[in-house]
C-alpha positions in Angstrom: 197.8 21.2 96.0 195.0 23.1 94.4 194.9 22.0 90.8 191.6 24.3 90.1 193.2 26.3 87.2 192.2 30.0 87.9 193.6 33.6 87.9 194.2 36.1 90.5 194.6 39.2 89.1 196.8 41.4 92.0 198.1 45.1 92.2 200.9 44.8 94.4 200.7 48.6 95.1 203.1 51.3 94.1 206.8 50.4 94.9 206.9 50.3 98.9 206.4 46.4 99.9 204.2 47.5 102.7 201.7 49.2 100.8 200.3 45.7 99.6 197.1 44.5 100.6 196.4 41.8 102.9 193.9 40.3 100.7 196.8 40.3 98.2 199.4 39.1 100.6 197.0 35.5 101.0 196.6 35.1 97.1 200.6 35.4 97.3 200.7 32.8 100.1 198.7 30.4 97.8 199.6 30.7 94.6 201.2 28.0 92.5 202.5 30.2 89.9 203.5 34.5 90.0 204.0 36.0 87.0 204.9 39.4 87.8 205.8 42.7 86.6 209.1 45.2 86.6 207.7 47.6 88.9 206.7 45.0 92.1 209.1 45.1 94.8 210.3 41.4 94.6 210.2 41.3 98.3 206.6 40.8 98.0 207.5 36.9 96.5 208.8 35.8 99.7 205.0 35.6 100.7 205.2 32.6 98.3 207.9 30.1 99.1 206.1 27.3 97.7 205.0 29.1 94.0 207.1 28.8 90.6 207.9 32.5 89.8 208.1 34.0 86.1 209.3 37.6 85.8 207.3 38.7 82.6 207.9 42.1 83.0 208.5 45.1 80.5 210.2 48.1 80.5 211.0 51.0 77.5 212.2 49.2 74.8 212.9 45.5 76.7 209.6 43.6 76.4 210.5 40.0 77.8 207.4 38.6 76.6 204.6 40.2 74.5 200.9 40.5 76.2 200.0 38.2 73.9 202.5 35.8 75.1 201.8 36.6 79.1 198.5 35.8 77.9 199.0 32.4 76.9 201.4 31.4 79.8 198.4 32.5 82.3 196.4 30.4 80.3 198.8 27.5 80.0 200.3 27.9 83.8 197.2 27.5 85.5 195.8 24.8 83.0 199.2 22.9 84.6 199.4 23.7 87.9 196.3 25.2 89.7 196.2 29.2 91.1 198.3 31.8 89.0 198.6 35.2 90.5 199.5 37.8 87.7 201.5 40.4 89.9 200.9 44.1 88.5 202.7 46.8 89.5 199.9 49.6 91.0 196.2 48.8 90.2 195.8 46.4 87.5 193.0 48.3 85.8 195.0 51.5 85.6 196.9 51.2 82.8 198.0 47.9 83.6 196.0 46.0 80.9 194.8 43.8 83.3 191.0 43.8 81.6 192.6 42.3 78.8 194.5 39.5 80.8 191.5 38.8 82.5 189.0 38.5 79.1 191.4 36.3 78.0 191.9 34.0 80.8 188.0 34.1 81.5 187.5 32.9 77.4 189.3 29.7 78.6 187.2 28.7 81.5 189.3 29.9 84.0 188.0 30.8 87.5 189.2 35.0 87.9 189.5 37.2 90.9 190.6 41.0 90.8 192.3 41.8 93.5 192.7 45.7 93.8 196.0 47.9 94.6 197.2 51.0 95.6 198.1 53.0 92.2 200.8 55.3 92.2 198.5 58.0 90.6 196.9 58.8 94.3 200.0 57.4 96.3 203.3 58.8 95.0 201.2 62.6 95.2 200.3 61.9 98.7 203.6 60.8 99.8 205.0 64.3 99.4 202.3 65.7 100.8 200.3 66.8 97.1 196.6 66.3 97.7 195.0 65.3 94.4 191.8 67.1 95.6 191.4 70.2 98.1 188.2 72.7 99.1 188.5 75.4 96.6 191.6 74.7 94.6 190.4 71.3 92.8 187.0 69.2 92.9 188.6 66.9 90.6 191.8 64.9 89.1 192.1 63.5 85.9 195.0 60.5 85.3 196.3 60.3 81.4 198.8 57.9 80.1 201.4 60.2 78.5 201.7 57.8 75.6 199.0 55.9 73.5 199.1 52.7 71.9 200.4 54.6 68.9 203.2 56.3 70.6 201.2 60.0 70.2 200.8 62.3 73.0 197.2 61.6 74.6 194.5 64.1 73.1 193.2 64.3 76.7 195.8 66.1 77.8 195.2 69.0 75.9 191.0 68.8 77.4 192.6 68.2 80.8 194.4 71.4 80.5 191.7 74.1 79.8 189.9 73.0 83.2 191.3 73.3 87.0 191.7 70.1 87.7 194.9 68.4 89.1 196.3 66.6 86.4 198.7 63.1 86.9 200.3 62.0 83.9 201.7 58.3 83.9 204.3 57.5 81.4 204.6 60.2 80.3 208.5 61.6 80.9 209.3 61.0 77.4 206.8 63.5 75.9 207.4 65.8 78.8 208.7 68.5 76.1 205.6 68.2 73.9 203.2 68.1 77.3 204.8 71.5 78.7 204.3 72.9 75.2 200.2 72.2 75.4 200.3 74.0 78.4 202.2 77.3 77.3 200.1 77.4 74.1 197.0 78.1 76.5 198.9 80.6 79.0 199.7 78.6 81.6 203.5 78.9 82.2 202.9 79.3 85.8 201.2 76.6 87.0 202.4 74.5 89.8 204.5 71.3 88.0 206.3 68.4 90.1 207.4 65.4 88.4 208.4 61.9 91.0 210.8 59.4 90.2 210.8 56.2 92.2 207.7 57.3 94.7 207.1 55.9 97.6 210.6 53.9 97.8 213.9 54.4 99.8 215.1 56.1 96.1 212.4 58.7 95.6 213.7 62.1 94.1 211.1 64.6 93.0 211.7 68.0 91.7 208.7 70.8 91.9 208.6 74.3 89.8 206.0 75.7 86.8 205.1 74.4 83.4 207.8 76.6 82.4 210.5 75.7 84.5 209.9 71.7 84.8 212.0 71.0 82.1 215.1 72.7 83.6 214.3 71.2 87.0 214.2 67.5 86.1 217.5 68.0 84.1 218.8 69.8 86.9 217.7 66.7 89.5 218.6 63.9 87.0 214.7 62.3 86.7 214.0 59.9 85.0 211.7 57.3 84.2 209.4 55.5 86.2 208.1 59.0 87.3 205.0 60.5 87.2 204.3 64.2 86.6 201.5 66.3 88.4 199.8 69.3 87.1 197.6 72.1 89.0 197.8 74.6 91.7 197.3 71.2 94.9 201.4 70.9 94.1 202.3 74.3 95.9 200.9 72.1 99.0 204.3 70.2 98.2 206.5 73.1 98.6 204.6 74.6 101.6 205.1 70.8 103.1 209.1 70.8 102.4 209.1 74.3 103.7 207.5 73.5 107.3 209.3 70.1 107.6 213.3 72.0 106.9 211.8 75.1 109.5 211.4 71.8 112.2 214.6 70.1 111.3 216.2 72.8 111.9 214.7 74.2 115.1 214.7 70.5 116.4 218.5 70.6 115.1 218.9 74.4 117.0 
């Protein structure tokens, strides 16, 4: 066994199992300790048999342990037993505080490796068919948290919403009310909305309308958190997608 006390830093991707990396799949395979979040598919940690495996995850108002506390056990883990793999859900540099894990293991002398996933901000779009970017409709995206550190409504909302990007807000459902409300204040009730719960899993539900119908549709559809919400006129590629896949069902079905 590998005693070397380091840190793998891995996004597992975002929900599907199969959209891990292989370069993640061998720091898996190796690892003498996984801590991992809420929002990995824990089929991913039978690609480690062999490793001890600590669910530190944390969800809306259940925190099993504190960051300060995952940091420690990182610390303290691979001081004991060798390679720990810190299992994020996503990317762990998009909003997955992973720089923070990282600076702290790194202030202890631990060898650290980032290993990159697939973030839910660019795949839960594309798996119902909304392109983030497209020739003459956006040149650009911009991905907010929905929430600060201080529980406020992000301030770049309001700048991302006087330009033509395509805007994906993560964690956001809670302030849903209050982000809809930014947008009618600058006259843009009609702009293409879809908000995706569960994306890229067997349980994906996803509801599409305007800023000023949104609201209505997610109560209508039942979503709820984790979802993410996407903003600009690439979602009506969604509907046009939804509209050509029923017109083949149903001549394949005729």
């Amino acid at each position: 066994m590998n005693k070397k006390a380091r840190l793998s830093l891995v996004g597992a991707g975002p929900g599907d199992p199969e959209l891990i990396t292989i370069k993640a799949i061998r720091a898996l395979s190796n690892a003498n300790v996984i801590l991992y979040d809420a929002l990995i598919s824990t089929e991913l940690l039978d690609y480690a048999p062999q490793a001890e495996k600590i669910y530190v995850g944390k969800r809306k108002g259940f925190h099993r342990y504190s960051q300060d506390q995952i940091n420690a056990l990182i610390v303290e883990k691979a001081s004991e037993h060798g390679h720990v793999v810190r299992l994020k859900g996503g990317d762990p540099f998009i909003f997955g505080r992973g720089s923070e894990e990282l600076e702290y293991a790194q202030r202890f002398g631990l060898e650290t490796k980032v290993i990159p996933g697939i973030s839910s901000c660019n795949a839960v779009p594309s798996s119902i068919g909304i392109p983030l970017t497209q020739r003459g409709i956006s040149e650009s995206f911009w991905v907010i948290t929905g929430t600060t550190t201080d529980r406020q409504l992000s301030d770049d909302i309001r700048l991302a919403a006087q330009s033509s990007a395509t805007i994906v807000i993560l964690m956001g459902m809670g302030k849903l009310s209050k982000i809809t409300e930014v947008f009618k204040a600058l006259g843009r009730g009609q702009l293409p909305a879809a908000v995706v719960q569960n994306g890229t899993l067997p349980s994906e539900k996803h509801g599409i309308g305007t800023i000023d119908s949104i609201e209505r549709i997610v109560q209508k559809e039942n979503l709820a958190s984790p979802a993410i919400i996407v903003l600009g006129e690439v979602v009506r590629n969604a509907q046009e997608l939804r509209s050509t896949c029923e017109k083949f069902a149903f001549e394949k079905a005729s």
